[in-house]
C-alpha positions as a Python dict, from the first residue, in 0.01 Angstrom:
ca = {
    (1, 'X'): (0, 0, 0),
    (2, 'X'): (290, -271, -36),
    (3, 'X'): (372, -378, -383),
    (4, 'X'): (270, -737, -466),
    (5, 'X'): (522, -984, -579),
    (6, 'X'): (425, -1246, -832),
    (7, 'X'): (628, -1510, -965),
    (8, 'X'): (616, -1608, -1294),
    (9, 'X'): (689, -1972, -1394),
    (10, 'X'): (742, -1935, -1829),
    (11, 'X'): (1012, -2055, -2050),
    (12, 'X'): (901, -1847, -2366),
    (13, 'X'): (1134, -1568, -2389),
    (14, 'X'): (881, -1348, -2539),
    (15, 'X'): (593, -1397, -2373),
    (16, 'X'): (831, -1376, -2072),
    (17, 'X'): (943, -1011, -2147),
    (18, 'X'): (574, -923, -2207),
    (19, 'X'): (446, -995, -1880),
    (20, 'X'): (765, -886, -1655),
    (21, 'X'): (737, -517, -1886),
    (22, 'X'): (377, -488, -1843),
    (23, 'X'): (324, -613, -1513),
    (24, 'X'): (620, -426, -1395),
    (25, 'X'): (444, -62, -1557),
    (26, 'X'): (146, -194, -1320),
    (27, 'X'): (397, -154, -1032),
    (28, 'X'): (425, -524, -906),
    (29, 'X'): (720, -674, -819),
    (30, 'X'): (790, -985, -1073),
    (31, 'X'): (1049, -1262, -1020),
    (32, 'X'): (1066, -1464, -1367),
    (33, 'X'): (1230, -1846, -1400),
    (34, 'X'): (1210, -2069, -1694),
    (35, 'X'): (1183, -2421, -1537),
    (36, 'X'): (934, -2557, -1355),
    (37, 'X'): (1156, -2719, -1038),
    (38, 'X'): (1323, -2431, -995),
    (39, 'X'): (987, -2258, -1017),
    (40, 'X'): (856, -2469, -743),
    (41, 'X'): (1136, -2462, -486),
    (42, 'X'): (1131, -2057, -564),
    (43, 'X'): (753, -2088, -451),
    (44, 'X'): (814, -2274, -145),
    (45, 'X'): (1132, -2080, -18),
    (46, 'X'): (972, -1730, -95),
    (47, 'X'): (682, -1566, -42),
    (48, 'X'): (439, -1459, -315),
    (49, 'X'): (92, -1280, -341),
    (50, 'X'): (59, -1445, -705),
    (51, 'X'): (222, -1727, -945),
    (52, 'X'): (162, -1690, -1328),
    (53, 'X'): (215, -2073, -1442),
    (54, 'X'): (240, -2184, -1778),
    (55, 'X'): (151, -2538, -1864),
    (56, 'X'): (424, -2659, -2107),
    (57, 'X'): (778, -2625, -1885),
    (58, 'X'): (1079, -2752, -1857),
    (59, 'X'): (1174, -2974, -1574),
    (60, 'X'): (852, -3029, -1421),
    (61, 'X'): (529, -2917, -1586),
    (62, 'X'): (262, -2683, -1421),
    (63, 'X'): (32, -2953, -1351),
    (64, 'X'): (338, -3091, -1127),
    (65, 'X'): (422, -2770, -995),
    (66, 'X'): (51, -2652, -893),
    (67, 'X'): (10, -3040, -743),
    (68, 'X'): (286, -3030, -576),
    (69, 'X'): (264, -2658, -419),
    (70, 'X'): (-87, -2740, -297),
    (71, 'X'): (21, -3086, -150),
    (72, 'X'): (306, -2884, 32),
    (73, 'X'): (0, -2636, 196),
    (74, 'X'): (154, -2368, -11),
    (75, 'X'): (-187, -2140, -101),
    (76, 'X'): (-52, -1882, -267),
    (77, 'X'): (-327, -1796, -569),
    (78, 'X'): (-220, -1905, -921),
    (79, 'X'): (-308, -1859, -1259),
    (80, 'X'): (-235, -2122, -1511),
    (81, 'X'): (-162, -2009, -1872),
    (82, 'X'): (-330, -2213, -2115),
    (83, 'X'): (-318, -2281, -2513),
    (84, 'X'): (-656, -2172, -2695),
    (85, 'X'): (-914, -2383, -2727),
    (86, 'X'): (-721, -2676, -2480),
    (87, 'X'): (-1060, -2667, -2243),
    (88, 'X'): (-894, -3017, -2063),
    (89, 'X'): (-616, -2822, -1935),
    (90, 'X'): (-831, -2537, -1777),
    (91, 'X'): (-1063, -2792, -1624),
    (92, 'X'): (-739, -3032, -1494),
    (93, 'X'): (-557, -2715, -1366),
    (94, 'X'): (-860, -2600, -1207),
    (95, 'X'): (-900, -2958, -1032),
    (96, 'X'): (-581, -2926, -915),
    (97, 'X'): (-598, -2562, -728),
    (98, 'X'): (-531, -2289, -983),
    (99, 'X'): (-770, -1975, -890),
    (100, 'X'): (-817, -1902, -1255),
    (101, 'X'): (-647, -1855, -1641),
    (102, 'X'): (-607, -1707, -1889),
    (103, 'X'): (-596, -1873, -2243),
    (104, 'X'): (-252, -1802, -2503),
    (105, 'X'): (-274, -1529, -2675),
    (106, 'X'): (-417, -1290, -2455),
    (107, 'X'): (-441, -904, -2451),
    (108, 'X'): (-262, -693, -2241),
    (109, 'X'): (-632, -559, -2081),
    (110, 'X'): (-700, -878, -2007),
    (111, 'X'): (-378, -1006, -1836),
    (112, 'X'): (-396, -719, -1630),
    (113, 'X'): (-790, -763, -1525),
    (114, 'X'): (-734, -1099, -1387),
    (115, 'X'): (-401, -1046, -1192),
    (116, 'X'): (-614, -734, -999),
    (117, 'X'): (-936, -932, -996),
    (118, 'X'): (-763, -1247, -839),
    (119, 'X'): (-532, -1035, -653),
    (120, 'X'): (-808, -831, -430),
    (121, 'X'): (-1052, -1118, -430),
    (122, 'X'): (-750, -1284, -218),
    (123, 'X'): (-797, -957, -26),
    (124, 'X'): (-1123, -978, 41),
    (125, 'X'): (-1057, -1350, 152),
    (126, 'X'): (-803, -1256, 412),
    (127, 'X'): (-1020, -1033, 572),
    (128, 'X'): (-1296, -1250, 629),
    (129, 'X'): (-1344, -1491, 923),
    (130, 'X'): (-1121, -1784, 904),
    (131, 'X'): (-1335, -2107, 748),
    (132, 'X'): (-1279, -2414, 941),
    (133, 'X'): (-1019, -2642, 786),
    (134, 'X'): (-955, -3007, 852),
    (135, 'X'): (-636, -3125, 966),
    (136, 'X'): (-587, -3416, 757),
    (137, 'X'): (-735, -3305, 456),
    (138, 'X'): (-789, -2955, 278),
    (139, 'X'): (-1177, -2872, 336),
    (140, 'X'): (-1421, -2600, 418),
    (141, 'X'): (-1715, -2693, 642),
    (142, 'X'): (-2017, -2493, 697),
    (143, 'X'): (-2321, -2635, 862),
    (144, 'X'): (-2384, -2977, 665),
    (145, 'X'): (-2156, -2852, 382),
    (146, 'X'): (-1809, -2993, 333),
    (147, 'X'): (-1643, -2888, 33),
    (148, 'X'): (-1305, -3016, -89),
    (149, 'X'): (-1165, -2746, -320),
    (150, 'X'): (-862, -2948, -444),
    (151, 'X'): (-1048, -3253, -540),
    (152, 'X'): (-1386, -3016, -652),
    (153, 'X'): (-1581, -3242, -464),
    (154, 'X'): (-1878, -3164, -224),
    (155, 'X'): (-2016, -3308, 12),
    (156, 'X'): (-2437, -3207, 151),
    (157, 'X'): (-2539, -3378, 496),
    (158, 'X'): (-2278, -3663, 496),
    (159, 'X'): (-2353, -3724, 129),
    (160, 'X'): (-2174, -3619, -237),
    (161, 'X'): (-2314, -3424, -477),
    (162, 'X'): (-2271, -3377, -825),
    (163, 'X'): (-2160, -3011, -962),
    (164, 'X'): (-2106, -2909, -1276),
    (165, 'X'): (-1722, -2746, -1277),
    (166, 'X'): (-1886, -2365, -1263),
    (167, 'X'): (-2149, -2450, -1050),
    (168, 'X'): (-1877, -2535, -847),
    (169, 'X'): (-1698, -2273, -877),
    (170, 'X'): (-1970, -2020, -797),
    (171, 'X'): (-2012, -2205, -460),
    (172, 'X'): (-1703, -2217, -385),
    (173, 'X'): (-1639, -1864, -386),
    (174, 'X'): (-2002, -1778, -237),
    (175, 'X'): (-1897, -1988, 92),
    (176, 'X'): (-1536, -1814, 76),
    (177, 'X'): (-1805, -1513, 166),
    (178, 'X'): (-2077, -1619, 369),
    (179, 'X'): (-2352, -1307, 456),
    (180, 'X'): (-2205, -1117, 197),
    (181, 'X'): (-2407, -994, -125),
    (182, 'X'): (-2226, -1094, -437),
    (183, 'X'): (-2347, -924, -757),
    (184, 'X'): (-2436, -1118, -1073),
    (185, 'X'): (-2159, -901, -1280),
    (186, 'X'): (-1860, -1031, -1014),
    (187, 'X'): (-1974, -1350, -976),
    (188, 'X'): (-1948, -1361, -1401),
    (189, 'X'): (-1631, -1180, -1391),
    (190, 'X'): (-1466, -1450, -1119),
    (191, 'X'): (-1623, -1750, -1289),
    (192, 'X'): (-1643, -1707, -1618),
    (193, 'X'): (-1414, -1442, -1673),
    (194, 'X'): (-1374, -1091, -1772),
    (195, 'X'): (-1409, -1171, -2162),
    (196, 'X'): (-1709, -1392, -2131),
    (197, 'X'): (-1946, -1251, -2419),
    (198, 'X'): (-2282, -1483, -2211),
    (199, 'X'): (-2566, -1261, -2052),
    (200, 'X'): (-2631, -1266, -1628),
    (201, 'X'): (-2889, -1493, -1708),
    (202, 'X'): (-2629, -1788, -1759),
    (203, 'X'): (-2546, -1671, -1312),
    (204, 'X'): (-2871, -1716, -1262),
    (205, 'X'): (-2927, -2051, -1418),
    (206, 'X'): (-2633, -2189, -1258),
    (207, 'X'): (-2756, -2020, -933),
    (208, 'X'): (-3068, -2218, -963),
    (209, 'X'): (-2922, -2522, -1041),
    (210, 'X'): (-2700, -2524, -750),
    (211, 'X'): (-3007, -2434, -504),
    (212, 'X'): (-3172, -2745, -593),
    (213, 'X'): (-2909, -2946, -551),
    (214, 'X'): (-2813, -2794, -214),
    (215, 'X'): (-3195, -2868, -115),
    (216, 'X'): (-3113, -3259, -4),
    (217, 'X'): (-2993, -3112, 301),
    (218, 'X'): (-3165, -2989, 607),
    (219, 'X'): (-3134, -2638, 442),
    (220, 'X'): (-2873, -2528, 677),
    (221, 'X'): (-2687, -2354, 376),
    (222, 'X'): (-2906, -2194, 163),
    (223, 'X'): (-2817, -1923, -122),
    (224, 'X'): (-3055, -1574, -121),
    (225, 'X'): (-3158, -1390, -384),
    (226, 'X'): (-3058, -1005, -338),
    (227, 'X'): (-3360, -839, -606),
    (228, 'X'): (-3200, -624, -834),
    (229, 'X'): (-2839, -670, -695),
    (230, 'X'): (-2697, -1071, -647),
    (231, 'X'): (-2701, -1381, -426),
    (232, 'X'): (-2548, -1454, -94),
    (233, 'X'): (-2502, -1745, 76),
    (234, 'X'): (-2679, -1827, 416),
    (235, 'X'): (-2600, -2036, 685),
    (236, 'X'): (-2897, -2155, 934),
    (237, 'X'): (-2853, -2259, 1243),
    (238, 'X'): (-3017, -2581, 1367),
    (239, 'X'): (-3324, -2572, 1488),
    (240, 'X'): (-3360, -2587, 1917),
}
């Protein structure tokens, strides 16, 4: 198995020495900078398989660096550290590309958790059938559905819709895996995180929530309900 090289963008010395020790007993391969221009260009002239970005940097902040790295094309996953309680800066890094976070101060477990978790669901994403992506502008089209992950906007038979950011979220990474059967417990794990303390009945709400909106279309995407297990997503083909 080759050893997975993540980046990470962090100008607090300690907090700096606690993920390169712990990440490094984990056996990845960590690169460390403390500014967040030399963080980018390091981005864009290397390759990573993850980038651990803290908000507050030197230079140019991680809301520049993420913006900028995704304006580039660079789609290497990230995940944004964030101060407690700062919900704007989860929600305005998530806007802007980050595949998840993790809130300061964290547990070791925890840290750990979410670099695997976001680490094999990029796996999982590589494997699957390439998703067909505009030219012009980063989307993900299936049947009527266009989805713009950058901007977390969606679009249903030519039309927007309104999401809520985790009903958003849960689509998002239900297209990323269309056919497949996605239990309630990953789906909480990816959204909502590995410490959420919620029941699976806050998946299913948001599961219903989204069906209904996705019912203004022809129902060319529709999401299934696996009994016992999870959902997966459908795609129809039109009528002949």
């Amino acid at each position: 198995m080759t050893t997975a090289r993540i980046l990470v963008i962090e100008d607090e010395p300690t907090l700096s020495r606690l993920l390169s020790y712990n990440l490094t007993q984990e056996g990845y391969e960590i690169k460390i900078v403390d500014d967040g221009g030399e963080g980018y260009q390091l981005a864009m002239d290397n390759s990573f398989d993850l980038i651990i970005l803290d908000i507050m940097l030197p230079g140019m902040n991680g809301f520049e660096v993420l913006t900028k790295l995704r304006q580039k094309g660079n789609r290497t996953p990230v995940v944004i550290l964030t101060a407690r309680n700062a919900e704007d800066e989860v929600v305005q890094g998530l806007r802007h590309g980050a595949d998840d976070y993790i809130t300061k101060p964290f547990g070791v477990a925890e840290l750990l958790a979410r670099v695997s978790a976001v680490l094999r669901r990029t796996s999982i994403s590589s494997n699957a059938a390439p998703l067909e992506v505009a030219e012009t502008e980063q989307s993900i089209e299936m049947g009527e559905l266009v989805i713009y992950p950058e901007k977390y906007e969606v679009h249903l038979a030519g039309k927007p819709i309104t999401l809520r950011p985790k009903e958003f979220e849960v689509l998002l990474y239900l297209v990323q895996r269309p056919g497949v059967v996605i239990t309630r417990d990953d789906l909480m794990n990816v959204v909502w995180g590995f410490d959420y303390i919620g029941g699976q009945r806050t998946v299913d709400v948001h599961v219903s929530s989204l069906r209904k909106k996705l019912e203004m279309g022809q129902e060319s995407v529709q999401i299934d309900s696996i009994r016992g297990v999870g959902y997966k997503l459908v795609i129809k083909s039109p009528a002949k």
